[in-house]
ROSE-4610 file (N, C-alpha, C; in Angstrom, 1 decimal, always signed):
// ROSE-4610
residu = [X/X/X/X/X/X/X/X/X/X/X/X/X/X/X/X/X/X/X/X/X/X/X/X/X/X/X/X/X/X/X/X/X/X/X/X/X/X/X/X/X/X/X/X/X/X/X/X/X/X/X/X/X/X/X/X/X/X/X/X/X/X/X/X/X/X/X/X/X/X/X/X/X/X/X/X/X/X/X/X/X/X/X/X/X/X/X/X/X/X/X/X/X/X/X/X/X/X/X/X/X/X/X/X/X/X/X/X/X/X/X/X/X/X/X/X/X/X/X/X/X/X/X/X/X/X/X/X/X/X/X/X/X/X/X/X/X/X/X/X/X/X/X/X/X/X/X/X/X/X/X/X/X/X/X/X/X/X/X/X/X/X/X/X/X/X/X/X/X/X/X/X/X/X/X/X/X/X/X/X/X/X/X/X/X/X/X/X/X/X/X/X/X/X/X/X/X/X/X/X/X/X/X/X/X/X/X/X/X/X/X/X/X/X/X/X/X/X/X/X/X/X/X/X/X/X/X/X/X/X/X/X/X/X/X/X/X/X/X/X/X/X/X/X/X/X/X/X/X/X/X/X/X/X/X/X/X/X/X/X/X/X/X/X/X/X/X/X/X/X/X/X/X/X/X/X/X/X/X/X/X/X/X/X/X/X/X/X/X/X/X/X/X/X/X/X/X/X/X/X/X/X/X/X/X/X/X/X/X/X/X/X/X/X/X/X/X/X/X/X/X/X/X/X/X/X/X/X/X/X/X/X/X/X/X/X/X/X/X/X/X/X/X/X/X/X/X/X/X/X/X/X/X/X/X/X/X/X/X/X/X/X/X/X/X/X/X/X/X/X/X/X/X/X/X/X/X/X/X/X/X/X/X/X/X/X/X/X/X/X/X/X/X/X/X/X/X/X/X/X/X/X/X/X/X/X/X/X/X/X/X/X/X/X/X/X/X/X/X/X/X/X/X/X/X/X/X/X/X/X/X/X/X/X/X/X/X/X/X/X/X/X/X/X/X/X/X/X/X/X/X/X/X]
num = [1/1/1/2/2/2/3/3/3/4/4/4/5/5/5/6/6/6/7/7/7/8/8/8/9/9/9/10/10/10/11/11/11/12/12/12/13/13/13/14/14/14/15/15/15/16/16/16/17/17/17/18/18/18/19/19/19/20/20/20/21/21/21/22/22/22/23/23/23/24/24/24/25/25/25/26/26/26/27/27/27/28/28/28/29/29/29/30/30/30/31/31/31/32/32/32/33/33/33/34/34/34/35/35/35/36/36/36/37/37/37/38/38/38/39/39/39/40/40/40/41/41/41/42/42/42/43/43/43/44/44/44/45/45/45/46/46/46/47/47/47/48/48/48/49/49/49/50/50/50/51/51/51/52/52/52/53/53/53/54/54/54/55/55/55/56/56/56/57/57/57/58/58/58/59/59/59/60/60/60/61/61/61/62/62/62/63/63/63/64/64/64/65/65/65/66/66/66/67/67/67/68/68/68/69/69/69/70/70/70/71/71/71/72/72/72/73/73/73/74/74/74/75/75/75/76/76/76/77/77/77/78/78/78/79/79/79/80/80/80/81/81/81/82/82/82/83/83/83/84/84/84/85/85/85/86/86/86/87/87/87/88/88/88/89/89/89/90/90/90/91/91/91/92/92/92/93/93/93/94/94/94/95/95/95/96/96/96/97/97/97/98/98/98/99/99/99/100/100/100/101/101/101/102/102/102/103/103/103/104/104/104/105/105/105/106/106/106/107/107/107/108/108/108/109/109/109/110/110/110/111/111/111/112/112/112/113/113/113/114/114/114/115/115/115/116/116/116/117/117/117/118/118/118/119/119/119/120/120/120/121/121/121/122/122/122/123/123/123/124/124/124/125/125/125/126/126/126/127/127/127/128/128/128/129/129/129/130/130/130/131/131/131/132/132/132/133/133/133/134/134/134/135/135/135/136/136/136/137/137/137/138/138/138/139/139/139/140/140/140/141/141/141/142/142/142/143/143/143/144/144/144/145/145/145/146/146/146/147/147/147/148/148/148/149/149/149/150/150/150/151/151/151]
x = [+109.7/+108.7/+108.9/+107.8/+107.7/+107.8/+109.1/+108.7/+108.0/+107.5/+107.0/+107.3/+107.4/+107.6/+106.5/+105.4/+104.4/+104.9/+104.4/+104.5/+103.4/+102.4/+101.4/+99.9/+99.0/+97.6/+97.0/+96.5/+95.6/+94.5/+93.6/+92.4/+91.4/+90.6/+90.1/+88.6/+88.3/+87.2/+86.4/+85.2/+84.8/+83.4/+83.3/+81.7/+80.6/+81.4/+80.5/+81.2/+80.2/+80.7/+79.6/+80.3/+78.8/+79.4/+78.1/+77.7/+77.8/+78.5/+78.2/+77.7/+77.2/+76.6/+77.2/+76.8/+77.5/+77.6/+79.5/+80.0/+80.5/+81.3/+81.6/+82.4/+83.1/+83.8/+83.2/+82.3/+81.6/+81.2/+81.0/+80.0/+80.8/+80.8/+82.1/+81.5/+82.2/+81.2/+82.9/+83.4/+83.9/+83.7/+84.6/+84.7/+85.5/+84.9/+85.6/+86.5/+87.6/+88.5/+88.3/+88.4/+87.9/+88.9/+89.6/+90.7/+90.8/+91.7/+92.1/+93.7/+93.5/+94.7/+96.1/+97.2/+97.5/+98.7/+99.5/+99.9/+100.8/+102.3/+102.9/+104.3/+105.4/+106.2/+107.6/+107.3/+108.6/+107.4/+106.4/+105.8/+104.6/+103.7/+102.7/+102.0/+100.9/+100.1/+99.1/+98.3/+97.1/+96.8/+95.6/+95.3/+95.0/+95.6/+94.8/+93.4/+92.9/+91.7/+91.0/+91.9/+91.6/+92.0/+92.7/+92.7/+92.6/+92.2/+92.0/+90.8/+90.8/+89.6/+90.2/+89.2/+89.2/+88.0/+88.6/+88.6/+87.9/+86.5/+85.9/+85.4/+85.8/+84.9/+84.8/+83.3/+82.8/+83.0/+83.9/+83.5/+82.7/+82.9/+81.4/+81.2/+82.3/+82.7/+82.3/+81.9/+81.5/+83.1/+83.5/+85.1/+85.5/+85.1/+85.9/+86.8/+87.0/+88.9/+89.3/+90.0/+90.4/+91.9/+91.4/+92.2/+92.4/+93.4/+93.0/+94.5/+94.4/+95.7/+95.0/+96.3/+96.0/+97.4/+97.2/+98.5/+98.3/+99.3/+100.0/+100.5/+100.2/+101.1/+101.6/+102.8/+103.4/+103.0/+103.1/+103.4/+104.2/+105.5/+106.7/+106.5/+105.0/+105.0/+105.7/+106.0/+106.4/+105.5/+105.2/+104.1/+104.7/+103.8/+104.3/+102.6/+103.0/+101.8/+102.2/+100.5/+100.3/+99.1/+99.4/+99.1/+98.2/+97.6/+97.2/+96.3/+96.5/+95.4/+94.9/+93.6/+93.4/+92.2/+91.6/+90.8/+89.9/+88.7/+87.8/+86.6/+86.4/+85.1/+85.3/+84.1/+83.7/+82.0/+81.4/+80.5/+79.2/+78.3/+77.1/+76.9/+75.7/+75.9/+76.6/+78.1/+79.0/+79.0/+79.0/+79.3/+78.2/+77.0/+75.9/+75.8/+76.1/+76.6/+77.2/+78.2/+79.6/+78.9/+78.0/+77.6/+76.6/+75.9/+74.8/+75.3/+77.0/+77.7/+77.4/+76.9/+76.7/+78.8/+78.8/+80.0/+80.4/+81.6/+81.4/+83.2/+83.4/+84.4/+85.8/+86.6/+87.8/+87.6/+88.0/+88.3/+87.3/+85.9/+85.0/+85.0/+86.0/+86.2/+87.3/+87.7/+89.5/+89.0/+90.6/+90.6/+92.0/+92.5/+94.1/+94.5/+95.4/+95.9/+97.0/+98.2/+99.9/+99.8/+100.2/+100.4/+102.0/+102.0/+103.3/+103.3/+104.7/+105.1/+105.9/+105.9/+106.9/+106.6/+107.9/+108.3/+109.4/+109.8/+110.9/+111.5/+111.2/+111.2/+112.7/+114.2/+114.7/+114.6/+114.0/+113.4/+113.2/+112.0/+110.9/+111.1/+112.7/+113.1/+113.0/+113.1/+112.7/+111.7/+110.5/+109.2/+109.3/+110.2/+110.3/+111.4/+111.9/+112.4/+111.7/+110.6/+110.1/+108.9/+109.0/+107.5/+106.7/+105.4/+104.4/+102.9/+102.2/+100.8/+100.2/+99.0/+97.9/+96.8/+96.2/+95.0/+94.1/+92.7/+92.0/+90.4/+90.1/+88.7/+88.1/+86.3/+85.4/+84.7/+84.6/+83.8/+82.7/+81.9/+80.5/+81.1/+82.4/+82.8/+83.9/+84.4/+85.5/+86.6/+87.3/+88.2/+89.4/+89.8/+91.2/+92.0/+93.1/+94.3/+95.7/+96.0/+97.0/+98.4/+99.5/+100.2/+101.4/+102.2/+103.3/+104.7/+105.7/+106.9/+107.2/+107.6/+107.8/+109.2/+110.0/+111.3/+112.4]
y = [+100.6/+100.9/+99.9/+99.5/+98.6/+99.2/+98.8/+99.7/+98.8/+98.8/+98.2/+99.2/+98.3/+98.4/+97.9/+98.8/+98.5/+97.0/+95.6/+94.9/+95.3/+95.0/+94.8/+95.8/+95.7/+95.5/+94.8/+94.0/+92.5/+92.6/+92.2/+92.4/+91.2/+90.0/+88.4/+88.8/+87.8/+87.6/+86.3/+86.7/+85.7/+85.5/+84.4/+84.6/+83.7/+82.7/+81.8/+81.2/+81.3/+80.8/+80.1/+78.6/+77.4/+77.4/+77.8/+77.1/+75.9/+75.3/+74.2/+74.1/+75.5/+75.5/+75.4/+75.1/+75.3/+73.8/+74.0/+73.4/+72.8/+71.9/+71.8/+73.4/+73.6/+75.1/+76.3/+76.3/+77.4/+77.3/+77.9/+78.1/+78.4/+77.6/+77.2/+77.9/+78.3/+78.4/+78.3/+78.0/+77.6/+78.2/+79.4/+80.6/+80.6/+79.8/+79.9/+81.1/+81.6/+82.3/+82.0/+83.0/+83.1/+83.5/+84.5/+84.7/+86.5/+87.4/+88.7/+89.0/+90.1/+90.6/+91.4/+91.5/+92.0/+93.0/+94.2/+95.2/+95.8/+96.0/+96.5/+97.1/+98.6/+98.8/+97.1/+96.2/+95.2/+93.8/+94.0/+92.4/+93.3/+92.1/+92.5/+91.2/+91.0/+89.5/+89.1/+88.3/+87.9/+86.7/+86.4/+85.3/+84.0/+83.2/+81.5/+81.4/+81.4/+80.6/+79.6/+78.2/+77.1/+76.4/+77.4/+76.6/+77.3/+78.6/+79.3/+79.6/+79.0/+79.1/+79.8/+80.2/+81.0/+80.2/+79.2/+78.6/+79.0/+79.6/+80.9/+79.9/+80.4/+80.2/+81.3/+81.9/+82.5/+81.9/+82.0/+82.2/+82.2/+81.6/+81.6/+83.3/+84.0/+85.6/+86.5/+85.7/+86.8/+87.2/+86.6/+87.1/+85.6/+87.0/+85.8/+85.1/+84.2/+83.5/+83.2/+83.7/+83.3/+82.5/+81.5/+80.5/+80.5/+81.6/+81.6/+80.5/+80.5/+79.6/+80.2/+80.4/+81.6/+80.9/+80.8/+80.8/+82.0/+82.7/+84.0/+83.8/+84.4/+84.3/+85.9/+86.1/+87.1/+87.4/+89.0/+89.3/+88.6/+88.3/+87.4/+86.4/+85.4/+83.9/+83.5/+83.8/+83.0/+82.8/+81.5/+81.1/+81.6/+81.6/+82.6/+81.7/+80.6/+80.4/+81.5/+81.9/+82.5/+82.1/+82.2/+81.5/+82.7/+82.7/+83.7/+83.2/+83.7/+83.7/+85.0/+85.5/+86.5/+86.6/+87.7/+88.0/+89.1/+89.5/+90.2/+90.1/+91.8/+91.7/+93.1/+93.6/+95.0/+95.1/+96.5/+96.4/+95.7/+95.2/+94.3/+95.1/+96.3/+97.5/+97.1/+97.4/+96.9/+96.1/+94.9/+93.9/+93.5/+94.0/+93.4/+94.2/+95.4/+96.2/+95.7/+95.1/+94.4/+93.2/+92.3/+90.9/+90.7/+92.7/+92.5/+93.0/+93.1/+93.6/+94.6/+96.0/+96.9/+98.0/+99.2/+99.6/+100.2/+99.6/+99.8/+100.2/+101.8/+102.4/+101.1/+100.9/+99.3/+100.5/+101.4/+101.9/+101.7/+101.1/+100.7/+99.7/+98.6/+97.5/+96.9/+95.9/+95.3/+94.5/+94.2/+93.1/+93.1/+92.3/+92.1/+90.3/+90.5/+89.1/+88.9/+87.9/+87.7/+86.8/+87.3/+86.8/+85.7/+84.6/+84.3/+83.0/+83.3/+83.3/+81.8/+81.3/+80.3/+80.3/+80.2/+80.0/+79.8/+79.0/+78.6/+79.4/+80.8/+81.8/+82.2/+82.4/+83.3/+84.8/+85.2/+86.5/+87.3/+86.2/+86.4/+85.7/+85.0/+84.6/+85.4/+86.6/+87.5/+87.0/+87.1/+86.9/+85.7/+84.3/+83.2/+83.8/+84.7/+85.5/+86.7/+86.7/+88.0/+87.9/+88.6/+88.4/+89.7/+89.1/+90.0/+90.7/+91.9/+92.1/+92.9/+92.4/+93.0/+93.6/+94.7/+95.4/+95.0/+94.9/+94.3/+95.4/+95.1/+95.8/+95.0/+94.4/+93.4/+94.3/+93.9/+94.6/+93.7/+94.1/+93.0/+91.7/+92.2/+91.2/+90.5/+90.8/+90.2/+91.4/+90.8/+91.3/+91.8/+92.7/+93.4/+93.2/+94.1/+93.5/+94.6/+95.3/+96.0/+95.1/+94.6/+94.0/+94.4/+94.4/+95.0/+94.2/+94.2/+93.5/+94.3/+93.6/+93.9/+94.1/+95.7/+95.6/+95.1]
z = [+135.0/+134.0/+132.9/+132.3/+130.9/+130.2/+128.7/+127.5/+126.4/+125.3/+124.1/+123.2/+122.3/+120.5/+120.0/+119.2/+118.4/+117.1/+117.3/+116.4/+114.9/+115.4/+114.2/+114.7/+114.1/+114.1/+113.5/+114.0/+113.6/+113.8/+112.7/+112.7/+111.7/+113.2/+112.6/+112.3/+111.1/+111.0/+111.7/+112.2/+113.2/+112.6/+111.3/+110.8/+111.7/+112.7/+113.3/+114.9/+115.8/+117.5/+117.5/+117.9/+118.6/+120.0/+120.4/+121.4/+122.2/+123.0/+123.6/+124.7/+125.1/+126.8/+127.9/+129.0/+130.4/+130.5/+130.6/+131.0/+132.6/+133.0/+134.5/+134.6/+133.7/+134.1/+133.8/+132.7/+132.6/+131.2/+130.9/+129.6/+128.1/+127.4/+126.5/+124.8/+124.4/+123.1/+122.2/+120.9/+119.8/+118.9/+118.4/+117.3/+116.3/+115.0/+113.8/+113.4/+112.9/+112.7/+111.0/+110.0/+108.6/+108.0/+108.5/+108.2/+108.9/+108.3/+108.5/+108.0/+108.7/+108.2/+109.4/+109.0/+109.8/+109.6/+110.2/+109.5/+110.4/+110.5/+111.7/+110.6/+110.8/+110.5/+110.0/+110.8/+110.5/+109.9/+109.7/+109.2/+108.8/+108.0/+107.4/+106.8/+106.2/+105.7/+105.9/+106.0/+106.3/+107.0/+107.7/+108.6/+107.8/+108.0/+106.9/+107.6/+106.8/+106.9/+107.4/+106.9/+107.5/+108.8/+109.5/+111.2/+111.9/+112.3/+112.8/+113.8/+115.4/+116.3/+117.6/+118.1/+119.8/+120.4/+121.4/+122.6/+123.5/+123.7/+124.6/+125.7/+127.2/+128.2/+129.0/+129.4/+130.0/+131.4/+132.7/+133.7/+134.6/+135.9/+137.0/+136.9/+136.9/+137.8/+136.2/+135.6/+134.1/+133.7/+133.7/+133.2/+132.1/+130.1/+129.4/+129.1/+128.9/+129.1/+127.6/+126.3/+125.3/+125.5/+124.6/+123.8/+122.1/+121.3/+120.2/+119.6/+118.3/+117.6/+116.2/+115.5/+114.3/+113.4/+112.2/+111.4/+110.9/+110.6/+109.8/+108.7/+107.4/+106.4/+105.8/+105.9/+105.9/+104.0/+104.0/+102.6/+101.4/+102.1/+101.7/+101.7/+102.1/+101.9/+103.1/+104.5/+105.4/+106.1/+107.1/+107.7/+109.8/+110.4/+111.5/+112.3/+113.1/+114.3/+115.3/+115.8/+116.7/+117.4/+118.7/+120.2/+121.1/+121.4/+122.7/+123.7/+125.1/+126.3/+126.3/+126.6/+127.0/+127.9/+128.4/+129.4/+128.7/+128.4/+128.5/+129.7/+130.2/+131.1/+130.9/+131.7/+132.0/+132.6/+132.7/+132.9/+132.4/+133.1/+132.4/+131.3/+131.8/+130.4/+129.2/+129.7/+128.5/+128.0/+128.6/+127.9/+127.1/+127.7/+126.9/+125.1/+125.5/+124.0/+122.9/+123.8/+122.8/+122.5/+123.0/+122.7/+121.9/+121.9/+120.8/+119.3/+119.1/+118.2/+117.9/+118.9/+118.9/+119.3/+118.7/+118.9/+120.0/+120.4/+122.2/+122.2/+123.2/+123.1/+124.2/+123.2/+124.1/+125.3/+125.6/+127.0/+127.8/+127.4/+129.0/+129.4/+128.8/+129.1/+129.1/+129.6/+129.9/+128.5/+127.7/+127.0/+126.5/+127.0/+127.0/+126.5/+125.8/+125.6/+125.9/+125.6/+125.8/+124.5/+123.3/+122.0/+122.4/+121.5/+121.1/+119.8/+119.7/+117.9/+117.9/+116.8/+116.7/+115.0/+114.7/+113.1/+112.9/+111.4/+111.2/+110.4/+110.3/+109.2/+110.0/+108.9/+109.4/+109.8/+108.3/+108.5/+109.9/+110.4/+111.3/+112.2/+112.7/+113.9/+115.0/+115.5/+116.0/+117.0/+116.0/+117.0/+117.9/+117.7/+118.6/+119.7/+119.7/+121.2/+122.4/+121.8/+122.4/+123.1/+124.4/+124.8/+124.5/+124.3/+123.7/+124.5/+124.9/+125.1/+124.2/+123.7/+123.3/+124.3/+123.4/+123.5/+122.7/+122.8/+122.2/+121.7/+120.9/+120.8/+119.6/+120.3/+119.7/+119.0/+117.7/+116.4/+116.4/+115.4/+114.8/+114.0/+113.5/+112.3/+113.1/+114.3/+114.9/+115.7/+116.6/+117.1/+116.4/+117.1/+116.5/+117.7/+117.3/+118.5/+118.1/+119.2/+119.1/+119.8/+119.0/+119.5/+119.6/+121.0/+121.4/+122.4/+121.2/+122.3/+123.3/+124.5/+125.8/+126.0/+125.7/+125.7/+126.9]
C-alpha cells in the first residue's frame, strides 16, 4: 500500500494559452503561468510571475500531456523550482465542460501530475529528496493541484 503526506495546495493563474496548432505530435498550445499561490502545513508562498508556462499537447488518443516549470517563493523569501508531467482526459461531455471553463466535478475526470522540487534552500532541502503526486482540478482562472509526498 502507498502512503502520502499532504504537501501544499497550489493554486496558478493561467490568463493566456497560444495556440500553435497541430503539430507532427499533436496539437500544441503554450500557457502563460501569472502567478498563484500556494499553502501546505510545512511551506507556504506564492507563484513568480515571470517564468512560469505549461507545455500542453493534446494527443492523437485525446489524452492531455502537461509540461509545467513554476518558480516558488516561499513566505520566508526562499525560492523553490518546480517541475511537473501530467496527464488529463475524461469523457468528451467532460472535457468539453472543462474547455468551455464551465465548473466540472475533478472526480469525472483523471488529472494527475508527478511534481518535483530543486532548491538551494536549507530550510526546504527536504523537497530535493522526495517523490511527489498530484491531483488536479481545471478552474476558469487556472488549475489547482493537491500535492502529496510519497512515503
Amino acid at each position: 500500500m502507498i502512503q502520502t503526506r499532504h504537501i501544499f495546495k497550489i493554486a496558478l493563474t493561467v490568463p493566456s494559452i497560444v495556440d500553435l496548432g497541430q503539430t507532427p505530435v499533436g496539437g500544441r498550445r503554450i500557457a502563460y503561468v501569472s502567478g498563484g499561490t500556494f499553502e501546505g502545513e510545512r511551506i507556504r508562498g506564492t507563484v513568480r510571475s515571470t517564468t512560469g508556462g505549461d507545455w500542453l499537447l493534446m494527443r492523437p488518443d485525446g489524452v492531455l500531456t502537461l509540461d509545467v516549470r513554476l518558480i516558488l517563493e516561499t513566505d520566508d523569501q526562499q525560492l523553490i523550482y518546480m517541475s511537473y508531467r501530467g496527464l488529463r482526459h475524461g469523457p468528451k461531455e467532460v472535457m468539453d465542460r472543462l474547455n468551455k471553463g464551465e465548473p466540472v466535478d475533478p472526480t469525472e475526470y483523471y488529472f494527475r501530475s508527478t511534481p518535483v522540487f530543486e532548491t538551494a534552500s536549507a530550510k526546504y532541502d527536504w523537497l530535493n529528496r522526495i517523490i511527489c503526486v498530484a491531483t488536479g482540478n481545471r478552474t476558469a482562472t487556472g488549475p489547482s493541484y493537491e500535492v502529496f509526498e510519497v512515503l
